[in-house]
N, CA, C and O atoms as a GROMACS GRO file, in nm:
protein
  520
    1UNK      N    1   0.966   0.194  -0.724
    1UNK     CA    2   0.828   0.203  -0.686
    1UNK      C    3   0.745   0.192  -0.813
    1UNK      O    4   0.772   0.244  -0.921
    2UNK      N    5   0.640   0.118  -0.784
    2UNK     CA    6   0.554   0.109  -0.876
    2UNK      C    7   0.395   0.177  -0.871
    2UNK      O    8   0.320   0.112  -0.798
    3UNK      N    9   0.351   0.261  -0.916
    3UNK     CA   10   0.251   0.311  -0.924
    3UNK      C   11   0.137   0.274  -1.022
    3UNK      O   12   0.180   0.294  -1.135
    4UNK      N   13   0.048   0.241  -1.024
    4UNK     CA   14  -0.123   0.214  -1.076
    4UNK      C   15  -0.223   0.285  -1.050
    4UNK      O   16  -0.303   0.225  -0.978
    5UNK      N   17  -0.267   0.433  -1.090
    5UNK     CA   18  -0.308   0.490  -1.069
    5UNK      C   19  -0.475   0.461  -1.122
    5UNK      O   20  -0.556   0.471  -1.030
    6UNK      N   21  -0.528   0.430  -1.245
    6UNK     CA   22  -0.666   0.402  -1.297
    6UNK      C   23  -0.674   0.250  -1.337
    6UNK      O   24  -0.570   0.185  -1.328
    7UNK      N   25  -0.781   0.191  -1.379
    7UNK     CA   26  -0.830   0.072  -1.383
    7UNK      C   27  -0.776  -0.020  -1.476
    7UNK      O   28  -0.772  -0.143  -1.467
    8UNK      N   29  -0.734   0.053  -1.567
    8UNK     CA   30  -0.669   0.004  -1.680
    8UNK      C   31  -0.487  -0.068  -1.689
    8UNK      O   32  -0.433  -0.151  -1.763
    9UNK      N   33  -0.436   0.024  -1.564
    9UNK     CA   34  -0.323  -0.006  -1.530
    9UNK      C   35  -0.306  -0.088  -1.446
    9UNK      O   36  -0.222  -0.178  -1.446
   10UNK      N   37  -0.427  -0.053  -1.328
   10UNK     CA   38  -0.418  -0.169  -1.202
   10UNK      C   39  -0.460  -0.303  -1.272
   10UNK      O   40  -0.384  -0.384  -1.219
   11UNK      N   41  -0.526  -0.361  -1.347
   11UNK     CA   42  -0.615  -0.471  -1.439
   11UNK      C   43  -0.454  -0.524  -1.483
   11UNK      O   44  -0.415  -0.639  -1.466
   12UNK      N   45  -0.393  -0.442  -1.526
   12UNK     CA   46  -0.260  -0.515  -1.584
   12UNK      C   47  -0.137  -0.538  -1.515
   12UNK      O   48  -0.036  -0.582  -1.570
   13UNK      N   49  -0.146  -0.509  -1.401
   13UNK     CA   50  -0.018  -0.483  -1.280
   13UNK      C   51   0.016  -0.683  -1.315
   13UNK      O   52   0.109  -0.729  -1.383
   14UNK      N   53  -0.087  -0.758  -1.246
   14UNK     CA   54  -0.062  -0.891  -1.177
   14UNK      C   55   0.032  -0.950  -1.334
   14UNK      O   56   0.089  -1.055  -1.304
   15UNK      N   57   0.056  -0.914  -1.466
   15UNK     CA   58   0.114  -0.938  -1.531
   15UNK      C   59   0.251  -0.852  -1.553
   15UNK      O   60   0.321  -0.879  -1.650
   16UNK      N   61   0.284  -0.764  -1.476
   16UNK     CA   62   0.434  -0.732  -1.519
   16UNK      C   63   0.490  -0.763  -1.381
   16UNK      O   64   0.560  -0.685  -1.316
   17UNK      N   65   0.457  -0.878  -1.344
   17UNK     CA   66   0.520  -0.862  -1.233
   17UNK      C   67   0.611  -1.009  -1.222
   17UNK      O   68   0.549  -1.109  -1.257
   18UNK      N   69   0.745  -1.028  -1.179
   18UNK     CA   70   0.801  -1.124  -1.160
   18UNK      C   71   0.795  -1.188  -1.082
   18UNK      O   72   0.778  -1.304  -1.119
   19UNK      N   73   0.806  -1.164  -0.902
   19UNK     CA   74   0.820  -1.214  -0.794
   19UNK      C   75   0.652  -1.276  -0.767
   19UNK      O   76   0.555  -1.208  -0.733
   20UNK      N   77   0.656  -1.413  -0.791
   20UNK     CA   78   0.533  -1.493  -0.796
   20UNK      C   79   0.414  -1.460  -0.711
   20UNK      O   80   0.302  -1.425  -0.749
   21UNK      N   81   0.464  -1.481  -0.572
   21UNK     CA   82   0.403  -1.454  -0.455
   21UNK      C   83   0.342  -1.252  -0.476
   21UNK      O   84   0.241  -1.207  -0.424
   22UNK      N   85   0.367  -1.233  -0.498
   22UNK     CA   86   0.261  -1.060  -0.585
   22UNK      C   87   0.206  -1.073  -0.669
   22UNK      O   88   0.097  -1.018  -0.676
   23UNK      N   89   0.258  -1.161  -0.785
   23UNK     CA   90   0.183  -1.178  -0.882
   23UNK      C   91   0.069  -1.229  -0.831
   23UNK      O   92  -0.037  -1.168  -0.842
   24UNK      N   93   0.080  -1.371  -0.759
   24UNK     CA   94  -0.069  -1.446  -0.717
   24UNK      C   95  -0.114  -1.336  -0.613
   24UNK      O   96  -0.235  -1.314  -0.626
   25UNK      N   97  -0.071  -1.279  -0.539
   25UNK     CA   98  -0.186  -1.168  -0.448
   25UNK      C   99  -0.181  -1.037  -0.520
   25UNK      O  100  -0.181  -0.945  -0.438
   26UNK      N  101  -0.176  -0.989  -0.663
   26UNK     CA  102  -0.209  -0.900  -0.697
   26UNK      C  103  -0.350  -0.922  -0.841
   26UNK      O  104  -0.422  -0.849  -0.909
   27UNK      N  105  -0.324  -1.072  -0.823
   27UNK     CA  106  -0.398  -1.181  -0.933
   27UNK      C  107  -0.533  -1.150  -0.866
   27UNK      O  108  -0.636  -1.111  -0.920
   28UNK      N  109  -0.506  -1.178  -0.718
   28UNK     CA  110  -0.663  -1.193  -0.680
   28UNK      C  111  -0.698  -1.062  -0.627
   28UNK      O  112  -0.816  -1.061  -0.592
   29UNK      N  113  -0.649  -0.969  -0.612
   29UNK     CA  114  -0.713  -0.867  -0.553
   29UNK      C  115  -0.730  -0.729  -0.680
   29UNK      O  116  -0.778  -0.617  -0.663
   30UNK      N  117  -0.678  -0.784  -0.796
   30UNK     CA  118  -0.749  -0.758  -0.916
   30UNK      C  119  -0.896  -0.801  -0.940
   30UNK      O  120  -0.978  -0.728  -0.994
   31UNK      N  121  -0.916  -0.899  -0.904
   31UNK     CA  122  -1.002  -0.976  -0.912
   31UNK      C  123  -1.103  -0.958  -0.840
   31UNK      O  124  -1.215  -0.938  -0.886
   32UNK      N  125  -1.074  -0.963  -0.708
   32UNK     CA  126  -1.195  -0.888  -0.606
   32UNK      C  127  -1.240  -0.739  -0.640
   32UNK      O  128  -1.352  -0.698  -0.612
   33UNK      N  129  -1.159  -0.675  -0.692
   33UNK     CA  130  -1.145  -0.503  -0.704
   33UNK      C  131  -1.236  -0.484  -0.806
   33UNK      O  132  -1.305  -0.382  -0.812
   34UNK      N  133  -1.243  -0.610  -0.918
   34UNK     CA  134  -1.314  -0.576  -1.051
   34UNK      C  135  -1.457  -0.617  -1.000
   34UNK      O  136  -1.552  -0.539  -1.003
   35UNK      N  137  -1.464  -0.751  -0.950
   35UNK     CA  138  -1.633  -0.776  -0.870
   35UNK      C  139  -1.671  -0.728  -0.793
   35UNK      O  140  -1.766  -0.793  -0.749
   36UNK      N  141  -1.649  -0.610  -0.722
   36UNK     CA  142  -1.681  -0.519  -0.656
   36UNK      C  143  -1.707  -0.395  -0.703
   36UNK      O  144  -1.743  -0.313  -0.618
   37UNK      N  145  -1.695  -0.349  -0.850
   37UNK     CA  146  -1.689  -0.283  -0.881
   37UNK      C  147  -1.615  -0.162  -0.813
   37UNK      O  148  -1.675  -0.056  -0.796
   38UNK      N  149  -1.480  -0.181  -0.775
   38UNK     CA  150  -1.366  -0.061  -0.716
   38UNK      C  151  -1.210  -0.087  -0.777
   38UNK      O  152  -1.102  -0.082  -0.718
   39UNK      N  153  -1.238  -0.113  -0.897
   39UNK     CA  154  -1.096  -0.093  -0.988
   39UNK      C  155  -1.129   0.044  -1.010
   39UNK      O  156  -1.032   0.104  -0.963
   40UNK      N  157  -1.214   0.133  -1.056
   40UNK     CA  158  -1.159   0.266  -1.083
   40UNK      C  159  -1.187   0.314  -0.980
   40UNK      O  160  -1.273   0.401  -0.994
   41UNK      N  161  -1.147   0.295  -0.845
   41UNK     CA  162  -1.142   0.370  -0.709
   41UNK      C  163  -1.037   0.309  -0.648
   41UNK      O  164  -1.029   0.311  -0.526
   42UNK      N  165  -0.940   0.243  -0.730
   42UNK     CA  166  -0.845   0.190  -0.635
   42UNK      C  167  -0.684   0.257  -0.688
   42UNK      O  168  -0.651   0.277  -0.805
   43UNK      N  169  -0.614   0.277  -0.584
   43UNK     CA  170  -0.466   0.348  -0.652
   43UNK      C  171  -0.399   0.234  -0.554
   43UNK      O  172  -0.422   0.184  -0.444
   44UNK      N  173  -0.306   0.222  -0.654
   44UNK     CA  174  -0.208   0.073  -0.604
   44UNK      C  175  -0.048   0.086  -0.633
   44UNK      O  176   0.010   0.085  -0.742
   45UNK      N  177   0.001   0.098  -0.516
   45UNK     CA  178   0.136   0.146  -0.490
   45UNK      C  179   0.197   0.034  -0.461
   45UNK      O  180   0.156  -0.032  -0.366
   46UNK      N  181   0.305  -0.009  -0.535
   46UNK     CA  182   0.459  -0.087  -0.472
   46UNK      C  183   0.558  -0.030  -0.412
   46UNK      O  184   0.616   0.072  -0.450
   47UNK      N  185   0.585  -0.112  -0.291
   47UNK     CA  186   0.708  -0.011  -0.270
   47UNK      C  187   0.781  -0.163  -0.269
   47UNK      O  188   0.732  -0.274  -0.247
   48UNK      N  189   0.946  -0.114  -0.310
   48UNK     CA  190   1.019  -0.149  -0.342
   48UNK      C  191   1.181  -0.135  -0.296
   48UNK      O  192   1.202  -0.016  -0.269
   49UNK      N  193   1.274  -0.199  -0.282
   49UNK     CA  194   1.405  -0.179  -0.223
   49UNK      C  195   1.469  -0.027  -0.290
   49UNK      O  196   1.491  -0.009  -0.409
   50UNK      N  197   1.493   0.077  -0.177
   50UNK     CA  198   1.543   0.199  -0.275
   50UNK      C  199   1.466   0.272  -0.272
   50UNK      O  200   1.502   0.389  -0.284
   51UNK      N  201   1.312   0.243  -0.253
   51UNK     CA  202   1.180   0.354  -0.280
   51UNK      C  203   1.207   0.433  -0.116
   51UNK      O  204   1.189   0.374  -0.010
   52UNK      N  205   1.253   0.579  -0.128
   52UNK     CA  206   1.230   0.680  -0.003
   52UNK      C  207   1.070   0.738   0.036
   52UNK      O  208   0.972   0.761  -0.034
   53UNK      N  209   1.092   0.749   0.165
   53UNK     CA  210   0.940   0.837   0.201
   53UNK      C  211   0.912   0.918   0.117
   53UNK      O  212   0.793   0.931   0.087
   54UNK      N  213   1.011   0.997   0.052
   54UNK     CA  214   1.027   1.180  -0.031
   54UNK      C  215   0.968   1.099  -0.130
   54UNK      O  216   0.854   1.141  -0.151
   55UNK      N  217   0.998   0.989  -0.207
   55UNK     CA  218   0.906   0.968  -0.318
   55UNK      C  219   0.792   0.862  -0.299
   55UNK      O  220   0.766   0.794  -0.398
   56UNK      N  221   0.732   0.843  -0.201
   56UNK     CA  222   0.598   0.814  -0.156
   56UNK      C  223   0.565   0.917  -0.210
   56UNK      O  224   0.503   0.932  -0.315
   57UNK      N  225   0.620   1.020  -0.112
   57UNK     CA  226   0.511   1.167  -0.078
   57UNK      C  227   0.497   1.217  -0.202
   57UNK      O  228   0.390   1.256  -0.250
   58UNK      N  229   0.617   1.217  -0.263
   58UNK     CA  230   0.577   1.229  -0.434
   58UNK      C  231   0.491   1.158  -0.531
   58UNK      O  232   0.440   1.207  -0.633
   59UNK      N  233   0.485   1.093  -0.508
   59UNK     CA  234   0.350   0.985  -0.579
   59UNK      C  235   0.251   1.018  -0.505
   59UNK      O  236   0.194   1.115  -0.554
   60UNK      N  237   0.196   0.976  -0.391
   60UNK     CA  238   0.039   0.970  -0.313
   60UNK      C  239   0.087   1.096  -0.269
   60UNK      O  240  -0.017   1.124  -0.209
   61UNK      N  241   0.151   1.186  -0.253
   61UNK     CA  242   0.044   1.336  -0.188
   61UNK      C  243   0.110   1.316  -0.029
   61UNK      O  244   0.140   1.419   0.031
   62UNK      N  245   0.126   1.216   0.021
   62UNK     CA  246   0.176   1.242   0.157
   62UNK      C  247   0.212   1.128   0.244
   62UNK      O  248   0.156   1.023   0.213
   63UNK      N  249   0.290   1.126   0.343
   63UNK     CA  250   0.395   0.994   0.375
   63UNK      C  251   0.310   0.922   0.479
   63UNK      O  252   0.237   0.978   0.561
   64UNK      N  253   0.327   0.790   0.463
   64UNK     CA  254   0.237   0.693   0.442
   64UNK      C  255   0.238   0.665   0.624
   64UNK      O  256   0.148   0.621   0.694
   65UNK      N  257   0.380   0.711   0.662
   65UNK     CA  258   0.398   0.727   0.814
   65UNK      C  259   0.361   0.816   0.877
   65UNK      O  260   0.375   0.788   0.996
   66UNK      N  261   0.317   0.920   0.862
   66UNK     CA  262   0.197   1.051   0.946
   66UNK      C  263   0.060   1.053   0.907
   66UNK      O  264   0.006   1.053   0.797
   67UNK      N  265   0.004   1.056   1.053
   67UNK     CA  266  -0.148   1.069   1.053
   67UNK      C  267  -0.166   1.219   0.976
   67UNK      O  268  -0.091   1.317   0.979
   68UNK      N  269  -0.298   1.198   0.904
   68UNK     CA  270  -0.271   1.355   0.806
   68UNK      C  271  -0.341   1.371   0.877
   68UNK      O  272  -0.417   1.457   0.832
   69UNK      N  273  -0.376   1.337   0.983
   69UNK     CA  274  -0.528   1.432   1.081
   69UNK      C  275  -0.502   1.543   1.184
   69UNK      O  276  -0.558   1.644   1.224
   70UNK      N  277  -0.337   1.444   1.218
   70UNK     CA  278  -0.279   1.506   1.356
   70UNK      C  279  -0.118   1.542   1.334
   70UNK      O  280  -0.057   1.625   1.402
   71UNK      N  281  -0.065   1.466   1.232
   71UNK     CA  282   0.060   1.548   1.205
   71UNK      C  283   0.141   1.428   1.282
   71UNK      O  284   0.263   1.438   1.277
   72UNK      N  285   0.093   1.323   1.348
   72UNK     CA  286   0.240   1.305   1.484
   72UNK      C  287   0.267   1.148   1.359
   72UNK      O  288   0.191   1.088   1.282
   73UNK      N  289   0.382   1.136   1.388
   73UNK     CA  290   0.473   1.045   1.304
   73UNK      C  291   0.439   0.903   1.388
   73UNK      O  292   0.393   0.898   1.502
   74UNK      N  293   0.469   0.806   1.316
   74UNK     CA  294   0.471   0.656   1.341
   74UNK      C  295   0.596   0.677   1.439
   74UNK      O  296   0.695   0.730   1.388
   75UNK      N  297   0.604   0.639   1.586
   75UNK     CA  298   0.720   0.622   1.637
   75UNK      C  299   0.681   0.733   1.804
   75UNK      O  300   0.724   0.735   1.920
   76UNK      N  301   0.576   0.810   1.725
   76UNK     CA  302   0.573   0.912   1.849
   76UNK      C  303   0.434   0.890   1.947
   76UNK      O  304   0.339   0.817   1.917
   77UNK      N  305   0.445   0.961   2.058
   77UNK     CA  306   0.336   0.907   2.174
   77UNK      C  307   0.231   0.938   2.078
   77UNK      O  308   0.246   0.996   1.970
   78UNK      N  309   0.096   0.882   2.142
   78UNK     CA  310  -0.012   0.920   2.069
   78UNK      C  311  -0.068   0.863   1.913
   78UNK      O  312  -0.172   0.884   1.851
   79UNK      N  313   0.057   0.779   1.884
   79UNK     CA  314   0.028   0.795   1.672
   79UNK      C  315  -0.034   0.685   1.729
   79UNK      O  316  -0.010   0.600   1.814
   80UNK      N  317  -0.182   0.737   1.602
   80UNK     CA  318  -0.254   0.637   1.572
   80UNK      C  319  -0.242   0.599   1.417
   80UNK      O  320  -0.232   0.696   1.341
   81UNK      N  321  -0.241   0.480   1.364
   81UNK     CA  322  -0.207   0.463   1.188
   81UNK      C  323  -0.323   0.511   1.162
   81UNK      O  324  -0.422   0.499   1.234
   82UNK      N  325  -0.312   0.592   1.013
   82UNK     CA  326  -0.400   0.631   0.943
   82UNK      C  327  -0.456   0.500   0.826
   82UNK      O  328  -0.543   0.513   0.741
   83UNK      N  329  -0.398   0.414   0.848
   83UNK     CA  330  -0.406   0.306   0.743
   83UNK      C  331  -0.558   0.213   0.777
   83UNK      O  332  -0.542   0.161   0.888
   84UNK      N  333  -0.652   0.189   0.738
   84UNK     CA  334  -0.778   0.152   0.841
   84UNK      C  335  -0.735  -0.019   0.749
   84UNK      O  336  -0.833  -0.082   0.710
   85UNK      N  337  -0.639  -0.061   0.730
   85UNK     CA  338  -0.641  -0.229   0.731
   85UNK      C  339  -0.532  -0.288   0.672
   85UNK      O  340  -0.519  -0.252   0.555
   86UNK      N  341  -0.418  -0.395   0.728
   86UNK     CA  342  -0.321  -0.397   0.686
   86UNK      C  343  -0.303  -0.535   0.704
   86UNK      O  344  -0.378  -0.592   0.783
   87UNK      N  345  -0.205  -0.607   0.637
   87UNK     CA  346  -0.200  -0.790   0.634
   87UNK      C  347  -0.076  -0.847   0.575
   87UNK      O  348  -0.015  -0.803   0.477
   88UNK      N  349  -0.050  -0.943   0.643
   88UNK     CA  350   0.137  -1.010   0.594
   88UNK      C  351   0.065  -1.087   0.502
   88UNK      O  352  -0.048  -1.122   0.533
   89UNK      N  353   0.103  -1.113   0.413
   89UNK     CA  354   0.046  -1.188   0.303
   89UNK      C  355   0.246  -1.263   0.240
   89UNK      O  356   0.307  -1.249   0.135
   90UNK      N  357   0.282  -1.339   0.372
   90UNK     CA  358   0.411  -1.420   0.368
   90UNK      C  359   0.513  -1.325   0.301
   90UNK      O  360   0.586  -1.356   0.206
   91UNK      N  361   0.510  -1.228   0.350
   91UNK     CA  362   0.633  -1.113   0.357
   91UNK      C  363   0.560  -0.965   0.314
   91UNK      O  364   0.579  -0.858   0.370
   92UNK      N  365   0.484  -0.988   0.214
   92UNK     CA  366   0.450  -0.911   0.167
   92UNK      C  367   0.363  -0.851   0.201
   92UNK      O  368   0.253  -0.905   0.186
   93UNK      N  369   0.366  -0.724   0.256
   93UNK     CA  370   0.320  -0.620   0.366
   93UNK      C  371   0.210  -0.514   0.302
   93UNK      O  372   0.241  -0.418   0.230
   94UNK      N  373   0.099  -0.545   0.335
   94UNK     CA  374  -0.032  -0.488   0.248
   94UNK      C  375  -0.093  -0.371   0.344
   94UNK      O  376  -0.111  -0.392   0.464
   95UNK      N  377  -0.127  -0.231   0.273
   95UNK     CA  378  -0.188  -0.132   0.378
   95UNK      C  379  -0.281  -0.103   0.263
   95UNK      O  380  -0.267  -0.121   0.142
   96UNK      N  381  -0.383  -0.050   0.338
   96UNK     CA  382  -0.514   0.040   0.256
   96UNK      C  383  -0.585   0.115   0.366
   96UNK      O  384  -0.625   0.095   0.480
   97UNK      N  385  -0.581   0.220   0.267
   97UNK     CA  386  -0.682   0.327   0.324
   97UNK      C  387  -0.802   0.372   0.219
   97UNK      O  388  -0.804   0.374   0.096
   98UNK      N  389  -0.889   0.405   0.306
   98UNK     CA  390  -1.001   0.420   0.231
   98UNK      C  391  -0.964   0.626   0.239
   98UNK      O  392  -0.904   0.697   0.320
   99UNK      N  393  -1.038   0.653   0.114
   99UNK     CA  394  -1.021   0.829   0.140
   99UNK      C  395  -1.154   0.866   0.063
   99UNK      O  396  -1.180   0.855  -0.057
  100UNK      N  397  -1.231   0.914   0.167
  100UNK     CA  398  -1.355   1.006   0.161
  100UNK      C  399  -1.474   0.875   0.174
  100UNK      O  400  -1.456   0.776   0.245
  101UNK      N  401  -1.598   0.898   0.090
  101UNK     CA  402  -1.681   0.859   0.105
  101UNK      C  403  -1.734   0.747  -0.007
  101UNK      O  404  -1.809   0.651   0.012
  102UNK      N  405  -1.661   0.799  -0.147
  102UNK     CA  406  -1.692   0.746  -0.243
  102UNK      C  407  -1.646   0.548  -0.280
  102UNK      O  408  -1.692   0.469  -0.362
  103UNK      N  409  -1.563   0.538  -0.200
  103UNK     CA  410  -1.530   0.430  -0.176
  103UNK      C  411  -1.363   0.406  -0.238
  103UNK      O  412  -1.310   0.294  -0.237
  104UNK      N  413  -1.295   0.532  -0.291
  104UNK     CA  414  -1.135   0.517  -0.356
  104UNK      C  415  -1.068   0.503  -0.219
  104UNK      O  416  -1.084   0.576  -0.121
  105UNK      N  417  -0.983   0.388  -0.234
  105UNK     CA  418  -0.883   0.317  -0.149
  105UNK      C  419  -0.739   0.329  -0.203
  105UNK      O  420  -0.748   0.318  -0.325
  106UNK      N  421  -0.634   0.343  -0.172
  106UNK     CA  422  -0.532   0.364  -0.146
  106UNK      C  423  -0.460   0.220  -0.126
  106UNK      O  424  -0.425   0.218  -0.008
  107UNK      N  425  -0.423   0.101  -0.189
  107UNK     CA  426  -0.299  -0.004  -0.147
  107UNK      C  427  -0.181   0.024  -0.192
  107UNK      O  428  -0.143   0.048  -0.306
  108UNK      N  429  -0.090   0.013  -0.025
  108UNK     CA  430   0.050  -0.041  -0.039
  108UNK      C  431   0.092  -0.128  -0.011
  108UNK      O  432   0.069  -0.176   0.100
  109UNK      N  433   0.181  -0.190  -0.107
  109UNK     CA  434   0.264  -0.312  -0.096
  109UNK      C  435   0.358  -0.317  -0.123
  109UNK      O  436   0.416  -0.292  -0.228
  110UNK      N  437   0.413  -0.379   0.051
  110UNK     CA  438   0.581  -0.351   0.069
  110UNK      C  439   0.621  -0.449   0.081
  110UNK      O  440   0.591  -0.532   0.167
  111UNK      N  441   0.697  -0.458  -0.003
  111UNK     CA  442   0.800  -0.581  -0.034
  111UNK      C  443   0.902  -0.679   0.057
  111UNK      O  444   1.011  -0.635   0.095
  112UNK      N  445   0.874  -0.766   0.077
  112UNK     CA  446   0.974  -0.865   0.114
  112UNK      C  447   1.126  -0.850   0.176
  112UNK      O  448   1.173  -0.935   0.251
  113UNK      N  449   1.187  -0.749   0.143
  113UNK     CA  450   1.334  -0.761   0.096
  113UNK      C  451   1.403  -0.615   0.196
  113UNK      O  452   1.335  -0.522   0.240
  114UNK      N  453   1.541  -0.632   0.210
  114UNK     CA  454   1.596  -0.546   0.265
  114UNK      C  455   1.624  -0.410   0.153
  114UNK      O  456   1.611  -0.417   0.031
  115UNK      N  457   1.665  -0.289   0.229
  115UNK     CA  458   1.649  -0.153   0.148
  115UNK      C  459   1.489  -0.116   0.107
  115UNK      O  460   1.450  -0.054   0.007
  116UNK      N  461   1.424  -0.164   0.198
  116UNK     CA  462   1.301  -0.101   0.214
  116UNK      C  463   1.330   0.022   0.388
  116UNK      O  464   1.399  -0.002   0.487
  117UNK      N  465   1.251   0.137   0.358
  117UNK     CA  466   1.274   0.211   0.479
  117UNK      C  467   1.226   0.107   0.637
  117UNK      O  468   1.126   0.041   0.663
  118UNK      N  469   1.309   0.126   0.687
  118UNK     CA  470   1.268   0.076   0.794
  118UNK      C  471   1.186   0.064   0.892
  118UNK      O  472   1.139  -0.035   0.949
  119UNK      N  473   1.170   0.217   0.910
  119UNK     CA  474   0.984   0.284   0.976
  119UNK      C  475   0.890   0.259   0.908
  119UNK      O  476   0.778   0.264   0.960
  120UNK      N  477   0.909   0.217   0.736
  120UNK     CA  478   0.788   0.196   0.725
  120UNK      C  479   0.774   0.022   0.715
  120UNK      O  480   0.665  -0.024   0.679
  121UNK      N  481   0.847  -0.039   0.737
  121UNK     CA  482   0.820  -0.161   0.754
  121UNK      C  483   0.774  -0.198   0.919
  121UNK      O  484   0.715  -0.291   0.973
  122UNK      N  485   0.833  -0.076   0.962
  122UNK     CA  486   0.793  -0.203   1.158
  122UNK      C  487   0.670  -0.099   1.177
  122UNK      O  488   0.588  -0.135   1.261
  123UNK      N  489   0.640   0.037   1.106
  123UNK     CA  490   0.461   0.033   1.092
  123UNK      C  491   0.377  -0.038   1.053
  123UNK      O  492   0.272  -0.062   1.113
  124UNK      N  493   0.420  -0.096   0.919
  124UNK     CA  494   0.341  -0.199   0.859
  124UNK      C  495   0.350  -0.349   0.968
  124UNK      O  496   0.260  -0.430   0.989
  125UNK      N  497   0.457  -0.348   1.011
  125UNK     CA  498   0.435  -0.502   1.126
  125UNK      C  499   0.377  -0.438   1.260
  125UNK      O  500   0.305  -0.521   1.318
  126UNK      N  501   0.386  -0.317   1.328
  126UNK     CA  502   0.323  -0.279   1.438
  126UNK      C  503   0.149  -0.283   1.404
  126UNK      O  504   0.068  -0.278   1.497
  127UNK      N  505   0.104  -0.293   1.253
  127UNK     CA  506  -0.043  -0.248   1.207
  127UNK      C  507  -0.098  -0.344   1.171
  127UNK      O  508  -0.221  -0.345   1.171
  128UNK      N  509  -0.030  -0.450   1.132
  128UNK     CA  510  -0.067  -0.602   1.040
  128UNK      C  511  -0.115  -0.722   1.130
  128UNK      O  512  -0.069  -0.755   1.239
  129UNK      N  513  -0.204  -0.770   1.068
  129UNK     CA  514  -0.270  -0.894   1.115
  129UNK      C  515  -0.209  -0.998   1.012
  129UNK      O  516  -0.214  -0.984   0.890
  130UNK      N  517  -0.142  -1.121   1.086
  130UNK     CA  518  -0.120  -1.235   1.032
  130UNK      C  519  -0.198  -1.321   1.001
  130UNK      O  520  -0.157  -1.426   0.949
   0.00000   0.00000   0.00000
């Protein structure tokens, strides 16, 4: 897992990155983030083959599969995603949440590849617009 927590780190992500297809959609949404002025309101998470919920929850504060409003899990009657916008970007599985008022957003991006958790991939395809 890869974590980008302030502006300075997220600004430099789209360069340590190998797998092209992230690089070019982390190229531009660097890019939008800085002309919008919301690089220092943005926290930008990779997830990666191997990355567990337990260390989501360890990085962001809490698992990316429960509504923190209501407690009920991705999978159960009632769940609504807490994620307010999500997109296949040709495998690569994009969520954001916005948190509070100030305008700091929350992206995850889940990777392509098998040994990613499984619930959180068929949330991210039950939530995603193609």
């Amino acid at each position: 897992m890869q974590s980008f927590d302030n502006a300075k780190a997220t600004a430099l992500a789209p360069r340590l990155m190998t797998d092209p297809k992230l690089k070019n959609l982390l190229t531009d949404r660097v890019h939008d983030w800085r002309a919008m002025g919301l690089l220092d309101l943005t926290h930008l998470l990779i997830v990666e083959p191997g990355d567990t919920e337990e260390a989501i929850v360890d990085t962001i504060g809490f698992s990316p599969l429960v509504n923190p409003l209501d407690g009920l899990r991705s999978g159960s009657e009632g769940f609504v995603s807490p994620w307010d916008w999500s997109e296949d970007h040709d495998g690569w599985l994009e969520l954001m949440m916005t948190i509070g008022d100030s305008g700091y957003a929350l992206f995850l991006l889940v990777a392509p590849a098998d040994g990613i958790a499984t619930e959180l991939r068929s949330l991210c395809r039950a939530h995603t617009q193609q």
